[in-house]
C-alpha positions in Angstrom: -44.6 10.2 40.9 -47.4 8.3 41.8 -49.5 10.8 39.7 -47.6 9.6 36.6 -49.4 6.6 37.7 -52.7 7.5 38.0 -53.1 9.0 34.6 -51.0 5.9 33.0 -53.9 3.8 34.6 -56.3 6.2 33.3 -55.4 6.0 29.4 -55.0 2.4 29.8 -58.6 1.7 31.4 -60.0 3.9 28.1 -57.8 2.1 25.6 -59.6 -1.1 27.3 -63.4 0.7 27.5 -62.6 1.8 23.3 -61.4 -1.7 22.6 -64.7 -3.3 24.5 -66.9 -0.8 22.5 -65.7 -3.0 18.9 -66.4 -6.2 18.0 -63.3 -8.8 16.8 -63.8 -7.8 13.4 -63.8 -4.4 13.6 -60.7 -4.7 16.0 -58.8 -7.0 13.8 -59.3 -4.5 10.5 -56.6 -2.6 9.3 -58.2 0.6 7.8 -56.8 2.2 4.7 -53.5 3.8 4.7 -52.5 2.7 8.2 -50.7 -0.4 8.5 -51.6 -1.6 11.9 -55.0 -2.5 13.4 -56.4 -1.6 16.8 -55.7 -5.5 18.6 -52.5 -4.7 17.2 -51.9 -1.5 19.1 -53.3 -3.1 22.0 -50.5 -5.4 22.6 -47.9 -2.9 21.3 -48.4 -1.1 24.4 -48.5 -3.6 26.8 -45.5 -5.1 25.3 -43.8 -1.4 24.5 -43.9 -0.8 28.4 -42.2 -3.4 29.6 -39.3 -3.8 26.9 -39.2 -0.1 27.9 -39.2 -0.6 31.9 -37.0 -3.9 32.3 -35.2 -4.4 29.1 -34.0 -1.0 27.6 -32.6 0.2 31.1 -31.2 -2.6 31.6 -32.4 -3.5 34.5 -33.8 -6.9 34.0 -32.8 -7.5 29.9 -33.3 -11.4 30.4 -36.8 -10.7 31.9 -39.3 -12.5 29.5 -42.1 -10.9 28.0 -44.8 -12.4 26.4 -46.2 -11.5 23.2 -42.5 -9.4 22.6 -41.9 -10.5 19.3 -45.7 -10.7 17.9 -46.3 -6.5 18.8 -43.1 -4.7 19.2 -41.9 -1.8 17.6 -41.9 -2.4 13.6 -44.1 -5.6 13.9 -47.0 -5.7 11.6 -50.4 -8.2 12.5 -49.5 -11.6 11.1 -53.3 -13.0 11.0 -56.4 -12.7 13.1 -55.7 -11.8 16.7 -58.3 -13.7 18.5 -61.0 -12.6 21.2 -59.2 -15.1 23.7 -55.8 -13.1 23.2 -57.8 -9.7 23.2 -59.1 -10.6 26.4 -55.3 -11.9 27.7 -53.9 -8.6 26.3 -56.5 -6.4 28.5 -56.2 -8.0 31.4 -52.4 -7.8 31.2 -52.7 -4.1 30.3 -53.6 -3.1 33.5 -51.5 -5.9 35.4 -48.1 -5.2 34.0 -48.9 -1.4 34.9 -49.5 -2.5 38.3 -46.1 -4.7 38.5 -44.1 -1.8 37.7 -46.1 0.5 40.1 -44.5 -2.0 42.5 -41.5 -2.2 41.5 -40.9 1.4 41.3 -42.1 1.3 44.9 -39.6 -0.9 45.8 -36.5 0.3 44.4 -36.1 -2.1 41.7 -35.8 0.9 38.9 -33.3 3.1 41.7 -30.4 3.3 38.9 -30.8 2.7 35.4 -28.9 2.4 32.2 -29.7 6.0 30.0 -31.1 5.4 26.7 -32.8 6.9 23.6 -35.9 6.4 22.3 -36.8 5.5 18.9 -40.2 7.6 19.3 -39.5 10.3 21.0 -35.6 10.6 20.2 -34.5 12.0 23.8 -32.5 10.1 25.8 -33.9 8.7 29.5 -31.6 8.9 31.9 -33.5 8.2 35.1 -37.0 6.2 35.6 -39.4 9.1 36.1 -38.7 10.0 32.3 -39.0 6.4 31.2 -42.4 6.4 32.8 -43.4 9.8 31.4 -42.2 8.4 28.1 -44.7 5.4 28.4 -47.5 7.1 29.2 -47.0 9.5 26.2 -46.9 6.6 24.2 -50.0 5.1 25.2 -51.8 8.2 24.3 -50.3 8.5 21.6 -51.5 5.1 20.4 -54.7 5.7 22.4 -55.4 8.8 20.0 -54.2 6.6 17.1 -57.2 4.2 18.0 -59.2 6.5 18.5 -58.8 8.2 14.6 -59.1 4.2 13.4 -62.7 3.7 15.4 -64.3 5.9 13.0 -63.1 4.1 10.1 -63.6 0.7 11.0 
């Protein structure tokens, strides 16, 4: 499992290298015919990960998690996402990934509530899936910035 890890950390520490390469502007642009921006997918995954970990298995739903509302699934950016919240939104990137790491380790995600994605459709009915699950995501998005670089 801790492999799953490893390349989760991986894809998060290029998202963070890709975002570094831009300035605000260009990460704050939404290109034609997409409707989200690159600080925007930023925080989607940090925030994606955690609803994902603690709240859809139910094993902490009342845990709070910042930024929730501003990037989750179906959100759009509401204004210019500032350098200060950019740099907030990296540091917690890696962090949060490192919290669950620990938690994982410690037994906190032993049994879980199943659910179904929205993305991926399937439903997750133990947390090794959920964690594959999350790193597809961020690659996913990660490959989704990647397509916007070029065009912003």
């Amino acid at each position: 499992m801790h492999d799953l890890f490893v390349f989760a950390t991986i894809t998060r520490q290029k998202f963070a290298q890709l975002v570094d390469s831009l300035t605000i502007e260009q990460l704050n642009t939404i290109p034609a015919h997409f409707n989200n921006n690159i600080a925007w997918h930023l925080g989607h995954i940090v925030v994606s990960t955690e609803i994902l970990c603690y709240h859809r298995t139910g094993v902490q739903p009342e845990r709070s998690i910042e930024w929730m509302d501003k990037y989750k699934n179906g959100s759009k950016p509401e204004g210019l996402i500032t350098a200060a919240e950019i740099d907030l939104l990296k540091d917690r990137l890696q962090r949060s990934l490192e919290e669950i790491r620990s938690d994982y380790d410690h037994g906190v995600f032993k049994t879980i509530k199943p659910y179904q994605t929205m993305t991926f459709g399937f439903v997750m009915d133990n947390m090794e899936t959920v964690l594959e699950c999350c790193s597809h995501h961020d690659l996913l998005h990660l490959g989704n910035v990647s397509a916007m670089r070029k065009l912003v």
